[in-house]
C-alpha positions as CSV (number, residue, x, y, z in Angstrom):
1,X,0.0,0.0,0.0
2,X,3.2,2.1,0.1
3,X,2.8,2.4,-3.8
4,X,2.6,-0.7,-5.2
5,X,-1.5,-0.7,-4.9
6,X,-1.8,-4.0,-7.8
7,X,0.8,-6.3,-5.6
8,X,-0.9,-4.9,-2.5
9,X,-4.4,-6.2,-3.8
10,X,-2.7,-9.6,-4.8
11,X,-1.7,-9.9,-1.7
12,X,-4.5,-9.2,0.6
13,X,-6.5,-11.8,-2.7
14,X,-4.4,-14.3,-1.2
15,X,-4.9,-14.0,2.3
16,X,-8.4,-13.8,1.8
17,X,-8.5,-17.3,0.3
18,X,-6.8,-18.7,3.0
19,X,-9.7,-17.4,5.6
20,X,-12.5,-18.7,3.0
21,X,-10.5,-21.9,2.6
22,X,-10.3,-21.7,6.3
23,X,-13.6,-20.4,8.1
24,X,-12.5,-22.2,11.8
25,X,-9.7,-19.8,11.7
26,X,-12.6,-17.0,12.5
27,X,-13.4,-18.4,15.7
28,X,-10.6,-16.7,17.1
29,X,-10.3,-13.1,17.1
30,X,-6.7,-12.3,16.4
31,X,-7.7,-14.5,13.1
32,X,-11.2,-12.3,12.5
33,X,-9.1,-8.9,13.0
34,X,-6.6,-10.0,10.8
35,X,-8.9,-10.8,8.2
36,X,-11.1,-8.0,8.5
37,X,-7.6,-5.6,8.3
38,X,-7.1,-7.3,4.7
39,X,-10.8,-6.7,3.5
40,X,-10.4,-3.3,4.7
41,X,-7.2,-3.4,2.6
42,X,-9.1,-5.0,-0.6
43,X,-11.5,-2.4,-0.3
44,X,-9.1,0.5,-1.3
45,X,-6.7,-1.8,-3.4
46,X,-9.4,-3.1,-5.4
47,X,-10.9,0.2,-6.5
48,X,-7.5,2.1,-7.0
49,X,-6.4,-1.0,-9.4
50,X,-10.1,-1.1,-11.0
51,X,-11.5,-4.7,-9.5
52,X,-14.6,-3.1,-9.2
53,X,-16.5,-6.4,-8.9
54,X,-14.9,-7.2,-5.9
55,X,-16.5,-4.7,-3.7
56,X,-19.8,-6.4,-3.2
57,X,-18.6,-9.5,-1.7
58,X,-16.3,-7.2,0.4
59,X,-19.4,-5.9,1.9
60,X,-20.7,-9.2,2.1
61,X,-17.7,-10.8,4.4
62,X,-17.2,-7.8,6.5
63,X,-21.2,-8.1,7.6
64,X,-20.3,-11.9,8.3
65,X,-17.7,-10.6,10.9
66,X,-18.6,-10.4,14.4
67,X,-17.2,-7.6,15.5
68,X,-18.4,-4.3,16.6
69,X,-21.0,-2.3,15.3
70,X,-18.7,0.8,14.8
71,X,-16.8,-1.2,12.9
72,X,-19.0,-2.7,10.4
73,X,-20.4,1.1,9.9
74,X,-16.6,2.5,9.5
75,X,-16.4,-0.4,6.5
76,X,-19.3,0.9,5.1
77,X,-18.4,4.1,4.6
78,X,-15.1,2.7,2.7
79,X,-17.0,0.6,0.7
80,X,-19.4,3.5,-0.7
81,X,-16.3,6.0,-1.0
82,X,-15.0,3.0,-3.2
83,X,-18.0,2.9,-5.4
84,X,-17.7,6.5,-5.6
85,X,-14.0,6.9,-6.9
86,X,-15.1,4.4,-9.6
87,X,-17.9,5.5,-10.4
88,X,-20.0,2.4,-10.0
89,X,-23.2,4.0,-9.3
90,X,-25.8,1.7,-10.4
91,X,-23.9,-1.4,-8.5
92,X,-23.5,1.0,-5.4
93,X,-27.9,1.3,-5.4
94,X,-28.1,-1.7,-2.8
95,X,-25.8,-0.5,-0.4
96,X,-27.5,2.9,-0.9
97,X,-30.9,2.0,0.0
98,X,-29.5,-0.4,3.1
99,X,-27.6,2.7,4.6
100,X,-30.7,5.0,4.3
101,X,-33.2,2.5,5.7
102,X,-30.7,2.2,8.5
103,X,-29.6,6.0,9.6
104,X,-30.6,5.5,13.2
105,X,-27.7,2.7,13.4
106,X,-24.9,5.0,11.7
107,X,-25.7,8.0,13.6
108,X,-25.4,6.5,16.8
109,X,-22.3,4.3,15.7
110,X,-20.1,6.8,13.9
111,X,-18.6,10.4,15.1
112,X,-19.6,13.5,13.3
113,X,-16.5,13.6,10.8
114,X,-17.3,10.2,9.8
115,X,-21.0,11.0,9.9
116,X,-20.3,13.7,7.6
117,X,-18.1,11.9,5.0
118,X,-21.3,8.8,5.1
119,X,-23.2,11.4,3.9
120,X,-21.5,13.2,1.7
121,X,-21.0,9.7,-0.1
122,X,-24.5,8.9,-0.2
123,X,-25.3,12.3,-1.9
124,X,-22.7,11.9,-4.1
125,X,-23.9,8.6,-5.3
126,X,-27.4,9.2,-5.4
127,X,-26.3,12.1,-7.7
128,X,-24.5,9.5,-9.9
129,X,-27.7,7.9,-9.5
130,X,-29.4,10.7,-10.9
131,X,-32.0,10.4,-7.2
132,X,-30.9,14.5,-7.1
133,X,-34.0,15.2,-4.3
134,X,-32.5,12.2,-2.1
135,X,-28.7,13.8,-2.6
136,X,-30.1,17.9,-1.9
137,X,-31.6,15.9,1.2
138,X,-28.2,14.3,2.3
139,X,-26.4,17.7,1.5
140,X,-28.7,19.6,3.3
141,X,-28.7,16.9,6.3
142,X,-24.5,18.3,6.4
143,X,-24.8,22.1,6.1
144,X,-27.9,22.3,8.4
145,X,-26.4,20.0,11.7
146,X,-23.3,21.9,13.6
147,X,-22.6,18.3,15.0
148,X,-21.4,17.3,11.4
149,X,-18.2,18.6,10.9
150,X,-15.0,18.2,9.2
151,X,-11.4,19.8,9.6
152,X,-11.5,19.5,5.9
153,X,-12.2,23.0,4.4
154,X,-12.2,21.5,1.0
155,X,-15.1,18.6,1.3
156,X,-16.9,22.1,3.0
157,X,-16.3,24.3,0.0
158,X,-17.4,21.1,-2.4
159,X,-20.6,20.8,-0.1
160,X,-21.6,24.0,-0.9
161,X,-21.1,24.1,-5.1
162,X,-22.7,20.6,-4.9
163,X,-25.8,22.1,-3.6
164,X,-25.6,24.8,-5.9
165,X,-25.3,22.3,-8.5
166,X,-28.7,20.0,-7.0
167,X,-30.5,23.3,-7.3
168,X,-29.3,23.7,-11.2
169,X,-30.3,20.5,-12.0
170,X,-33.6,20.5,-10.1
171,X,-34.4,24.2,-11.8
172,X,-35.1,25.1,-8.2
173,X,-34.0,28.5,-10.2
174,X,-36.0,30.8,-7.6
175,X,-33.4,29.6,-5.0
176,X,-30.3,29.9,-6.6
177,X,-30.0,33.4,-6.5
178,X,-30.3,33.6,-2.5
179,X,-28.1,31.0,-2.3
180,X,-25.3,31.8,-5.1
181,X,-25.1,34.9,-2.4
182,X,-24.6,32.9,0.4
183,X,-22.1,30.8,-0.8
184,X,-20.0,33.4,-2.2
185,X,-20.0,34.8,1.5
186,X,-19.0,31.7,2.5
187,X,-16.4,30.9,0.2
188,X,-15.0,34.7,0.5
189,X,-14.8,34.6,4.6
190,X,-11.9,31.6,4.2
191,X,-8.2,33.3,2.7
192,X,-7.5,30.5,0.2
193,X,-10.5,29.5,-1.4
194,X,-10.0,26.7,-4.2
195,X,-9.7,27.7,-7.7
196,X,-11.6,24.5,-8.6
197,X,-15.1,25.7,-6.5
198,X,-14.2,29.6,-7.7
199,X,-14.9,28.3,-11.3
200,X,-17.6,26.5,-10.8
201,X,-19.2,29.0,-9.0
202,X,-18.1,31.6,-11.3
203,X,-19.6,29.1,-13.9
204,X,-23.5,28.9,-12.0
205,X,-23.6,32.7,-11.4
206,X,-23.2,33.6,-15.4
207,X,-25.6,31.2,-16.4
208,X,-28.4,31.4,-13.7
209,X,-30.6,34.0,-15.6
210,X,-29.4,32.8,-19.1
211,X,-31.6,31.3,-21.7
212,X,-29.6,31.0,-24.5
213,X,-28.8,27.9,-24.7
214,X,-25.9,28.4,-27.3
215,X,-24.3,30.8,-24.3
216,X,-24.7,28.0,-22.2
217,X,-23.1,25.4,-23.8
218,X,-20.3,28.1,-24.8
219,X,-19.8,29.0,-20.6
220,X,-20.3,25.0,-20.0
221,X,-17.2,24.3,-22.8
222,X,-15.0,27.1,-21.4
223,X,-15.3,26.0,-17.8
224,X,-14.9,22.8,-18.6
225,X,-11.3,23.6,-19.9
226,X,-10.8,25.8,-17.2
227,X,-11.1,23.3,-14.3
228,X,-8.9,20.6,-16.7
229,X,-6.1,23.2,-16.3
230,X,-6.5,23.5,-12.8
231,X,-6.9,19.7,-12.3
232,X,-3.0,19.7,-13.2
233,X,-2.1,21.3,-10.3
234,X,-1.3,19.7,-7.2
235,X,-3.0,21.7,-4.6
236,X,-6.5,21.2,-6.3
237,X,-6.4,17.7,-6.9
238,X,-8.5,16.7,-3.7
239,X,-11.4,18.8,-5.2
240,X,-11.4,16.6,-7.9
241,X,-11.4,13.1,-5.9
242,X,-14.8,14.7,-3.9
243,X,-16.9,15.4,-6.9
244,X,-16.4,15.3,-10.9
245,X,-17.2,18.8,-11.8
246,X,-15.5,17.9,-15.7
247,X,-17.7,15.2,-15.9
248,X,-21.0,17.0,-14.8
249,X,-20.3,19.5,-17.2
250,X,-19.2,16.9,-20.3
251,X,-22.7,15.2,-19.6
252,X,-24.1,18.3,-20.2
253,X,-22.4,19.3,-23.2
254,X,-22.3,16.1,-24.7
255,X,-26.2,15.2,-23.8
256,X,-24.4,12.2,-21.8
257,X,-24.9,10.2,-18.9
258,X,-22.9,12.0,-15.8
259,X,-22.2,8.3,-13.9
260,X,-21.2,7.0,-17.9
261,X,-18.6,9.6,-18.3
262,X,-17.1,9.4,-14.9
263,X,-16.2,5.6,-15.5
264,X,-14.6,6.5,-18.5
265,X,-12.8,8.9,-16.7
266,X,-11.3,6.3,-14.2
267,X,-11.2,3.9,-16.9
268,X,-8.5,6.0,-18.9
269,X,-6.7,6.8,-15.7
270,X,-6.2,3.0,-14.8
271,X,-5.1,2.6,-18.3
272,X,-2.7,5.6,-17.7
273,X,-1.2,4.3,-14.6
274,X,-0.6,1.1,-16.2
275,X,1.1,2.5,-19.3
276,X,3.0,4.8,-17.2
């Protein structure tokens, strides 16, 4: 996991076998923490080298585990970031609905950063999933509980454009003007606000009261190679990881599917990594 990620995911394959081939070794509990570290493992190995079908029967194994409650909530959190950095929306729809039939269990069984980042991952997917009242709810659910919190200014500031994006997409048009103002307070009260979220808010706030739709597309194409530049740089390259703002914008330009293009996003970067 030091940098090697593909013979880190062989590894932790391998290990897992042995505890499948092996179930007694689960009685005892240095065994089940052992094996519960290398799912753990998979889960990030397996969607930074693109095994994507591995992460339901991750789920699965770690729900099989008796160990506490905490624990099986911290896992899935991991396992919906995982479907997220993919982009395996429609195959991340079971866990979805399980989590939020279930938000009495998490809350009481996870702090408010990790609280935070469940539901940030549950609005992003349900965006991918194109559910964009049930991800405004989850947003919403963030920004409107001081007990959720992060030390991360940047998931705050992506919070934020995300709900600024819900309200685009939902045409909740009456609304975006009030709160195109208050997030420009907010982003403008912090010294080093991303250039990634000044874009795409400078983006929303030309085309708000637009109805040209040729000027759209024309401020939709320009941002989009705006935030490609400023993908390059190091500094903004978190931004990205939360939410793909290029993608959004290609599925608008291109009249595509937003959870489409973001696979073929991380498809091309596997096949990047691997050539490099």
């Amino acid at each position: 996991m030091s940098g090697n990620t593909d013979q880190a995911f062989e590894n932790d394959l391998k290990l897992t076998k042995i505890f499948t081939d092996n179930p007694k070794m689960l009685d005892l509990q240095i065994w089940r923490e052992r094996y519960l570290s290398a799912l753990s493992r998979l889960i990030t190995s397996s969607s930074l080298v693109g095994k994507n079908d591995m992460l339901p029967f991750l789920s699965d194994e770690i729900k099989k585990l008796d160990i506490s409650d905490k624990r099986k909530a911290f896992a899935d959190i991991n396992i919906l970031d995982a479907y997220m950095q993919v982009g395996e929306f429609e195959n991340s729809s079971p866990l979805v609905k399980q989590v939020e039939t279930n938000t009495d269990f998490y809350h009481r069984n996870l702090g408010p950063a990790n609280r935070t980042a469940l539901y940030f991952n549950l609005a992003v997917l349900n965006f991918g999933l194109e559910n964009y009242s049930r991800s405004l709810h989850w947003i919403n659910t963030i920004i409107n509980n001081p007990d959720n919190h992060s030390e991360n200014m940047g998931i705050h500031f992506t919070i934020r454009i995300l709900r600024l994006i819900l309200y685009y997409e939902l045409q909740y048009f009456d609304l975006l003007e009030y709160e195109l103002r208050s997030t420009y307070r907010y982003i403008i009260k912090e010294k080093n606000p991303y250039k990634f979220d000044q874009a795409v808010f400078a983006f929303i706030r030309r085309t708000v009261s637009v109805y040209d739709r040729a000027k759209i597309r024309k401020a939709m194409e320009q941002t989009r190679n705006e935030l490609t530049k400023i993908s390059k740089i190091k500094a903004e390259e978190q931004t990205l990881s939360y939410f793909d703002f290029i993608s959004w914008l290609s599925s608008k330009i291109e009249n595509k599917k937003f959870s489409g293009l973001v696979k073929e996003r991380v498809q091309l970067r596997f096949k990047e990594e691997k050539a490099a």
